[in-house]
C-alpha positions in Angstrom: 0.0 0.0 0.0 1.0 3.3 -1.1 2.4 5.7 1.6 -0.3 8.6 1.6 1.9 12.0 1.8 2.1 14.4 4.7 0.0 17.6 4.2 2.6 20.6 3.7 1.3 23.2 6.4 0.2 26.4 4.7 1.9 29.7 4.3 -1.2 32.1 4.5 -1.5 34.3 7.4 -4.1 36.4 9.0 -3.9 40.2 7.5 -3.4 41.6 10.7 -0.4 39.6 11.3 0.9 40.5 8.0 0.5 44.2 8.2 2.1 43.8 11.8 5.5 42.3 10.5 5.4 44.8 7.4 5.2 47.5 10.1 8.5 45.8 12.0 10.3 45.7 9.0 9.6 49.2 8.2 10.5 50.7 11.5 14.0 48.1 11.8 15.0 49.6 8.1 13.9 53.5 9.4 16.5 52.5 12.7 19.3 52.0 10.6 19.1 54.9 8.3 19.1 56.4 11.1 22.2 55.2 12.6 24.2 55.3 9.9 23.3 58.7 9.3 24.8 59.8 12.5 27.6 58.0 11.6 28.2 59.7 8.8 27.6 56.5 6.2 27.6 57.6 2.8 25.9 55.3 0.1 28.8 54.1 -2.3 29.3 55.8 -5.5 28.5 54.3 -8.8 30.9 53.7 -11.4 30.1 56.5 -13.7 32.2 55.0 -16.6 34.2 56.6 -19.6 32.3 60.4 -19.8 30.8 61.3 -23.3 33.9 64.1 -23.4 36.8 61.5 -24.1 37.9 61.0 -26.7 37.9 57.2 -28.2 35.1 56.6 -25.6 33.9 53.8 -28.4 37.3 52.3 -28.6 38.2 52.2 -24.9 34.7 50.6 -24.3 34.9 48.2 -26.5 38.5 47.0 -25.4 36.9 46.8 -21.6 34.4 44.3 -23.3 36.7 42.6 -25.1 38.7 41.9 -21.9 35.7 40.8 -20.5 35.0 38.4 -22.9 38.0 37.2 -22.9 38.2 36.1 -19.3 34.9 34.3 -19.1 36.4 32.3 -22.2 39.2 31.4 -20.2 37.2 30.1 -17.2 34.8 28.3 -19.4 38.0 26.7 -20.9 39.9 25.9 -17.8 36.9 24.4 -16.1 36.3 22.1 -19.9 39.9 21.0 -19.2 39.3 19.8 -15.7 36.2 17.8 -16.9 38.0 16.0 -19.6 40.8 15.1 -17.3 38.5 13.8 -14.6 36.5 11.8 -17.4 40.2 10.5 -18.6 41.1 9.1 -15.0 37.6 7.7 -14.7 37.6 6.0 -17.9 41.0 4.3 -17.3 40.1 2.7 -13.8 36.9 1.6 -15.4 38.9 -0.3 -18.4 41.3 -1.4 -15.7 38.5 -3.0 -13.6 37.1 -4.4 -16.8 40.7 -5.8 -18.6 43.1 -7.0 -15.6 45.0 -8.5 -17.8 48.8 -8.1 -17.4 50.1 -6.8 -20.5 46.9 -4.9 -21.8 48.1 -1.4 -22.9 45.4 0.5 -20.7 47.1 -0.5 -17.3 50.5 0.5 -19.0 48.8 3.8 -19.2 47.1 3.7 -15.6 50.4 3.3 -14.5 52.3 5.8 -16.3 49.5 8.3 -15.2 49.7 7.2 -11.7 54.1 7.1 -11.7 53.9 10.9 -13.1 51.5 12.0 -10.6 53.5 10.2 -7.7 56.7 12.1 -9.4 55.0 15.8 -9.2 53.7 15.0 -5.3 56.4 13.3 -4.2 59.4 16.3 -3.2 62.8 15.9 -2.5 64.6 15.6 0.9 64.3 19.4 2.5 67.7 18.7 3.5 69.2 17.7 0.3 67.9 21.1 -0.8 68.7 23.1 2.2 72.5 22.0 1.2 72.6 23.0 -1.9 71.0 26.1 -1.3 73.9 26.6 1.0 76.4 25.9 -1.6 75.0 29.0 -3.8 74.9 31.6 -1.1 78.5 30.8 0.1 79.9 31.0 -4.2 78.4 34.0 -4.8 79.2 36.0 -2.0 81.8 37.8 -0.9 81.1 38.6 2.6 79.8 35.5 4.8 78.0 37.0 8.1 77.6 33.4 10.4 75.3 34.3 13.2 75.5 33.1 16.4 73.2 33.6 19.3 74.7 35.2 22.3 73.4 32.8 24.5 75.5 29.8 23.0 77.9 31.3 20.8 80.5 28.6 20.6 77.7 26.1 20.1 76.1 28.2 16.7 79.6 27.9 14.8 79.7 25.1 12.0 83.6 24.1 11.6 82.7 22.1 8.4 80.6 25.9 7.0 83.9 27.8 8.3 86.4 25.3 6.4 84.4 26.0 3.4 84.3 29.0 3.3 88.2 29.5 3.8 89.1 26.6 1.1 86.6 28.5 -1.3 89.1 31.2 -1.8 89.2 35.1 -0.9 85.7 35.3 0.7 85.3 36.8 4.1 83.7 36.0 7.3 82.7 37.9 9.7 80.3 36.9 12.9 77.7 38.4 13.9 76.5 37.7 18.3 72.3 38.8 17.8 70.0 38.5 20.7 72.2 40.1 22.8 69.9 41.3 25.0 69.3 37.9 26.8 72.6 37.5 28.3 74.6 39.5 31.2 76.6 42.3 29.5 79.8 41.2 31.8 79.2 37.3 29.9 78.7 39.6 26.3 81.8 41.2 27.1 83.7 38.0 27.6 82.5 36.2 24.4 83.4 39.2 22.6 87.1 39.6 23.4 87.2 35.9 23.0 85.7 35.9 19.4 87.8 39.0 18.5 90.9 37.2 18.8 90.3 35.4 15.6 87.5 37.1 13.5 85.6 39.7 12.9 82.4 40.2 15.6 79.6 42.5 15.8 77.5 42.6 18.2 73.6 42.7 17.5 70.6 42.6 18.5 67.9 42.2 15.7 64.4 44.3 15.9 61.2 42.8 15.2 59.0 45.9 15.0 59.5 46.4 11.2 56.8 47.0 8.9 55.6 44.9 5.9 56.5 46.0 2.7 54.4 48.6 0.9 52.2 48.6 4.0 52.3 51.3 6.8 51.7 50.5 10.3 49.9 53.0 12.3 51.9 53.7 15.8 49.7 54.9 19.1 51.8 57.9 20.3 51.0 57.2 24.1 52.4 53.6 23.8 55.8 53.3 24.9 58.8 51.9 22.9 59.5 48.1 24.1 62.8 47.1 24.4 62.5 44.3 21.5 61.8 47.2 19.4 64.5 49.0 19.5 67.5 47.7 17.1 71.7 47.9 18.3 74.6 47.2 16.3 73.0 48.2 12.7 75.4 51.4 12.3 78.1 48.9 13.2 77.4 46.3 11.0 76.2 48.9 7.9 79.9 50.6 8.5 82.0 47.2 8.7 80.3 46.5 5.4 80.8 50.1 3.9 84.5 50.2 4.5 85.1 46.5 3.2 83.0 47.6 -0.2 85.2 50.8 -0.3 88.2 49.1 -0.1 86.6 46.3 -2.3 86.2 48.8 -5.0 83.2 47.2 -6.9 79.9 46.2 -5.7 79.6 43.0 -3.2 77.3 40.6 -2.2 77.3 39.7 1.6 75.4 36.2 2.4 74.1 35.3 5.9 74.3 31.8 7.5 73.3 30.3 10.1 71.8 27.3 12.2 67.8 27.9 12.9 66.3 30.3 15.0 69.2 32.3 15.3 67.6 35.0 13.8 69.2 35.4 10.0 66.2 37.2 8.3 65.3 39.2 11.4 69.3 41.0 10.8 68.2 41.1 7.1 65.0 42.8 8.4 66.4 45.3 10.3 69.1 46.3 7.7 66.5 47.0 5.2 63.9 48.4 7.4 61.1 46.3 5.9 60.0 42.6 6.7 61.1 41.3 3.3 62.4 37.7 4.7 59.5 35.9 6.3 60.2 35.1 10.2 58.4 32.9 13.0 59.3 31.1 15.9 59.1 28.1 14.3 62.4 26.3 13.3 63.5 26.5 9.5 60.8 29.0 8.1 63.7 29.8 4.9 63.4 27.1 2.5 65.6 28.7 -0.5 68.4 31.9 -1.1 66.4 35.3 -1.4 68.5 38.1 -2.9 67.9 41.4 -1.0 69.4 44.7 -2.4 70.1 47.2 0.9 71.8 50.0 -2.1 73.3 50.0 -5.0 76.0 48.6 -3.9 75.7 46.3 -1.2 73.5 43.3 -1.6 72.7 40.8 1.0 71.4 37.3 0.7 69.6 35.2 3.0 70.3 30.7 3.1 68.2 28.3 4.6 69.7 26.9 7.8 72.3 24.8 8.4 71.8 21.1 8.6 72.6 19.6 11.9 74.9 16.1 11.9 73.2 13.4 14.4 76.5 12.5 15.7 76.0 15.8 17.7 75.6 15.5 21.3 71.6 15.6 22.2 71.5 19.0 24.0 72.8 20.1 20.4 70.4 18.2 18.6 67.2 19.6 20.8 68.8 23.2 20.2 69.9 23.1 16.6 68.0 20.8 14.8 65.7 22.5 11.8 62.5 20.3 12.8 59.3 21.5 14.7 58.5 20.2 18.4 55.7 18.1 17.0 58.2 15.8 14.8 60.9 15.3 17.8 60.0 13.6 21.0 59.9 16.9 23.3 60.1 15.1 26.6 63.8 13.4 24.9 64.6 17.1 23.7 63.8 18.9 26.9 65.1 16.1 29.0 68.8 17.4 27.1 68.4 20.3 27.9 67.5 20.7 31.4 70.7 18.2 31.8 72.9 20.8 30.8 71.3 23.7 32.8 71.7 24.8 36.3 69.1 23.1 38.8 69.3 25.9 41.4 68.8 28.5 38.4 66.3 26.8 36.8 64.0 26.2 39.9 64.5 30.0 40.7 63.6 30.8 37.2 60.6 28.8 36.5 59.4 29.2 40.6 59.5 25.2 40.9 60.2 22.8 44.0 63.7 21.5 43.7 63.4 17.9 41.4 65.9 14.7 41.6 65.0 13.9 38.2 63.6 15.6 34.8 60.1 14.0 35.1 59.4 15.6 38.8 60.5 18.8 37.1 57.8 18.5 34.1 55.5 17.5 36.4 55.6 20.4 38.7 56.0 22.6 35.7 52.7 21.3 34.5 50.9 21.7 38.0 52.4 25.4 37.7 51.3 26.5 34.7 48.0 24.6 34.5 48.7 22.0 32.4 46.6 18.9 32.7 45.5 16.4 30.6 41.7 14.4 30.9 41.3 13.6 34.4 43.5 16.0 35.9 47.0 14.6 36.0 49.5 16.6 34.8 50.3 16.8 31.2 54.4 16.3 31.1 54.5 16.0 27.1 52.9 19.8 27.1 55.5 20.8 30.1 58.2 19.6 27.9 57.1 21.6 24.6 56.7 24.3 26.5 60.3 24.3 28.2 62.2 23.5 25.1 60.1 26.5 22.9 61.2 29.1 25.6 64.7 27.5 25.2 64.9 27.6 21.4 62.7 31.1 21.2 64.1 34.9 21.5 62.1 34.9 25.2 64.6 32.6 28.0 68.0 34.4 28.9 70.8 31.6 29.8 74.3 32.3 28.9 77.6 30.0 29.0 80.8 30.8 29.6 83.9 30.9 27.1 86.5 28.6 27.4 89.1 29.8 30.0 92.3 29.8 27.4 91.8 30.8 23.9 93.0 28.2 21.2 92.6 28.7 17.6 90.2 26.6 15.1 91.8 23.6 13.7 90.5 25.1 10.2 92.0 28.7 10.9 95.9 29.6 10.9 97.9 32.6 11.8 97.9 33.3 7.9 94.0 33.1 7.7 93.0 34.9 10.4 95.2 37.9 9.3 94.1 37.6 5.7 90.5 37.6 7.4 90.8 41.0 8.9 91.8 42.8 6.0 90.1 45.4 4.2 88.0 46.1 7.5 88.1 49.2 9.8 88.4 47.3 13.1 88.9 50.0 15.5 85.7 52.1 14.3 83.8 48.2 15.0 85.4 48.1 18.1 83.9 51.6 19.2 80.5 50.6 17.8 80.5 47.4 19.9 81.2 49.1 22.9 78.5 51.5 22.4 76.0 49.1 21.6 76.6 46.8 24.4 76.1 50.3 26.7 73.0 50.7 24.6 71.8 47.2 25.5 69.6 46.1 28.7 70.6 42.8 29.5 69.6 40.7 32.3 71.3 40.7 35.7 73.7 37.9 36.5 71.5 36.4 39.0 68.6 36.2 36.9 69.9 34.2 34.3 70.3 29.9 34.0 74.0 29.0 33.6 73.9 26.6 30.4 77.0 24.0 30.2 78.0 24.6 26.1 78.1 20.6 24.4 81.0 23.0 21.9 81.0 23.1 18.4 78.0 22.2 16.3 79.0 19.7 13.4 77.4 20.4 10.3 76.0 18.4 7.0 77.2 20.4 3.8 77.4 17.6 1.2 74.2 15.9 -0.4 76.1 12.8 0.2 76.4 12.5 4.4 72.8 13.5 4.1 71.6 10.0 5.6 68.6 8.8 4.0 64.7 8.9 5.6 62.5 6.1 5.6 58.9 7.2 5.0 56.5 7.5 7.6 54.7 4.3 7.8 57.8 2.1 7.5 59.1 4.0 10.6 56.1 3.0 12.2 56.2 -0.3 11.5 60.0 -0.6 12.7 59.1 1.1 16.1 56.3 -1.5 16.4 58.4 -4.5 15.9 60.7 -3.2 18.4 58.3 -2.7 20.8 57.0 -6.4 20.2 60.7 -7.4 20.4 60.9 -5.6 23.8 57.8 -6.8 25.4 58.6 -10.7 24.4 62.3 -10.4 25.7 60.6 -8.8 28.8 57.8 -11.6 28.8 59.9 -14.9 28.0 58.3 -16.2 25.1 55.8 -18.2 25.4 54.6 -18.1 29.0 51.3 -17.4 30.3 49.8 -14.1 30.8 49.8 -14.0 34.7 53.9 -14.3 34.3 54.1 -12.0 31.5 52.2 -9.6 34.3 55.2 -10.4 37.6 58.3 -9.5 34.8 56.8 -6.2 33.8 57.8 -4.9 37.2 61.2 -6.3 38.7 61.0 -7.0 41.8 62.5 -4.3 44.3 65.6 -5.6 45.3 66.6 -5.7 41.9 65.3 -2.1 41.4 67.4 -0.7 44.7 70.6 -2.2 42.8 70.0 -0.1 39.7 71.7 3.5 39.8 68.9 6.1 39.4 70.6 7.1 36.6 70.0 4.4 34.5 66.1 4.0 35.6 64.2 5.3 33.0 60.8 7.2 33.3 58.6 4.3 32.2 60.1 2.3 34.7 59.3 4.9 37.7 55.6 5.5 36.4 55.2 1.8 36.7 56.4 1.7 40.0 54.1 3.9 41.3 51.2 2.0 39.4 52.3 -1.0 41.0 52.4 0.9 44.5 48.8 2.2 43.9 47.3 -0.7 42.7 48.6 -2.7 45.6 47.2 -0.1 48.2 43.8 -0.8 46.5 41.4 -3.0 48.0 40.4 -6.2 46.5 36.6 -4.9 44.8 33.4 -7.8 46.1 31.4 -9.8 44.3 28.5 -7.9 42.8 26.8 -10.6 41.4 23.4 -12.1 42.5 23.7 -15.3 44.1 20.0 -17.8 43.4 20.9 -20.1 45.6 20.2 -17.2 48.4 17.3 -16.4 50.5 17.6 -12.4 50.5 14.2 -11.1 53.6 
């Protein structure tokens, strides 16, 4: 039997109802003429078009329709294009399901079509790229500015970059200490007699309130000037430059490296005055060499970052590697680099209780600063981003300390560092460094967190060391087996499941003759499982017993 269908309700309306909305609408309209009246609204303008006075009014009119025309045929032909091609790849997968034989000519072509489309998504290694991209910004310039961050300046230099750049042939190289402003000036002081002794150093500190190109950023005149505003050791840097180009006597081009998040494009920024190289807190935002031209005869260029070797220590690694916090393991990273950091410091810093080990430290990080995850226990993954951002970002002021006796580069001679310093006025940069570092608020001594430096940062320049990625799912697969590996070295074999259970937590006399140093944080969090769970008591029977009177 046929479903009878469901009477639509109607539309019509009393007339007094009718009249009464009209009258609501009328008054809501009158409201806001009214407003925007007193607002001073104007109604926009219509085009008035090409004015009967011009001349070739017929000829310019027709070329705007022409244009027009044009257009709307190219749209109707892009959008014909991307019909035929989706009909194409239809059509093939349709013969394909139809003709699965081996050698028909059709899958030849599925597969050619599919190859070519993997080809166009699939890029090439970043770092392969970031390499040679390094490799044109050192050959054409003739300046090389390798900036260090003041916090860890010994730890920013590449010895394999520096060789390089020395074998390459007359190039200079001068360093550059930015974020200066986030270290003691006695510790700035140090670093820079130390650094003098073999080349050139400026000391900087990079602005970030630059406007965007072409764009003008309106400035309240009651706010007050913060100090990240303010730029120091431009003049200094803009001289050193000047005099080498003078002495030069043609035009040069000055190329900036450096590892990540020392703050290359924010230099190039503040020399121009403009935000022409994009920056962010997030690690490797260059991907290629961008030429930029500060005059007509001085023309900078800014490299993607340096590529870290793995054979680095881990602190190094955490600080120096071009990857984003969500493709390392942050608790690893941060774990790094609160080894190398001064406990009393850091507790003063952070306003934490004192910690034995890096896991009561994220922990009461996380209780600090309100981080919790479902259930309210404390989220120690989102304590460690957080630690190793402000560690890697412009915001946490630690410093090291230079090495007590200088010693020379095993890449640099008397003959190079002499050859190095020629064609600059040093004593006008050694006047502009000690004005800037007057210029500069740093912190107070006390303040800061002494870091321990791991040294000097080796570096990947050839395509070759590059060691190659597996892609993402084999990776998984390989951590998976390992795990399985682990868990049925841990288990025995093939036992039962109540024995697997006793060897996932070692009995306590063999856990009091492990050092603490060697017990990792899985192991603690499943002794204090185990500790809970045995405290728990045993839950009763719930179930309803038949064989029971219940009055």
């Amino acid at each position: 039997m046929k479903r009878p269908k469901l009477k639509k309700a109607s539309k019509r309306m009393t007339c007094h109802k009718r009249y009464k909305i009209q009258k609501k609408v009328r008054e809501h309209h009158r409201k806001l003429r009214k407003e925007a009246k007193k607002r001073g609204r104007k109604k926009p303008r219509k085009d008035p078009g090409v004015p009967s006075s011009a001349p070739f009014k017929e000829a310019v009119l027709r070329e705007a329709e022409l244009r027009k025309q044009q257009l709307e045929e190219l749209k109707q032909q892009q959008k014909l294009d991307r019909q035929k091609e989706l009909e194409k790849k239809r059509k093939l997968e349709a013969d394909l399901d139809v003709k699965p034989s081996n050698g028909s000519p059709v899958k030849e072509e599925f597969e050619q079509h599919k190859a070519k489309k993997k080809a166009k998504l699939g890029k090439q290694n970043p770092k392969k790229l970031y390499c040679q991209e390094l490799k044109k910004v050192i050959e054409a310039s003739d300046v090389v500015l390798e900036v260090l961050d003041a916090r860890d300046p010994l730890g920013c230099r590449c010895p394999q970059v520096e060789e390089a750049i020395v074998q390459s042939g007359q190039k200079k190289l001068v360093l550059v200490l930015n974020k200066s402003d986030l270290v003691p000036k006695e510790n700035l002081e140090s670093w820079l007699s130390y650094l003098e002794k073999e080349l050139p150093t400026v000391v900087f500190r990079a602005s970030t309130n630059v406007k965007d190109k072409g764009k003008i950023i309106k400035v309240k005149k009651k706010a007050a000037p913060f100090k990240s505003e303010v730029c120091f050791g431009k003049e200094g840097l803009w001289k050193l430059l000047r005099s080498f180009q003078e002495t030069y006597g043609k035009s040069i081009q000055v190329g900036v490296i450096g590892f990540p998040n020392v703050g290359k494009s924010s230099i190039i920024n503040s020399l121009k005055q403009e935000r022409t190289c994009h920056v962010g807190v997030s690690m490797g935002l260059t991907r290629s060499m961008q030429i930029v031209p500060l005059d007509k005869q001085i023309t900078i260029i800014d490299s993607p970052t340096l590529i870290v070797s793995p054979f680095n220590s881990a602190s190094a690694l955490a600080l120096r590697s071009p990857a984003s916090i969500e493709v390392i393991k942050p608790v690893e990273a941060a774990n790094a680099i609160l080894s190398q950091a001064d406990t009393r410091q850091v507790v003063l810093k952070f306003t934490v209780p004192d910690y034995k080990n890096s896991l009561e430290f994220f922990t009461s990080l996380a209780q600090r600063r309100g981080l919790h995850l479902k259930g309210g226990s404390p989220n120690v993954e989102g304590a460690a981003k957080l630690l190793w951002s402000e560690w890697t970002g412009a915001t946490l002021g630690f410093y090291c300390q230079p090495p007590t006796s200088w010693s020379p580069s095993p890449h640099f001679n008397e003959r190079i560092v002499a050859n190095m310093k020629l064609g600059f006025n040093l004593e006008e940069l050694e006047k502009n460094n000690a004005h800037s570092i007057q210029a500069i608020r740093g912190p107070r001594l006390a303040s800061s967190i002494l870091f321990q430096s791991s040294g000097l940062t080796n570096g990947i320049i050839e395509e070759k060391d590059i060691p190659e990625e597996l892609p993402k799912h084999k990776e998984r697969e390989q951590e998976k087996d390992e795990e399985d590996k682990d868990t049925d070295q841990e288990s025995g074999g093939g036992e039962e499941a109540d024995e697997k259970n006793t060897d996932l937590f070692p009995p306590e006399e063999i856990q009091e003759a492990l050092p603490e140093e060697s017990k990792s944080d899985e192991q603690l969090y499943n002794q204090e499982a185990s500790d809970v769970f045995s405290k728990m008591p045993e839950e009763e029977d719930d179930t309803y017993d038949f064989s029971t009177d219940y009055v």
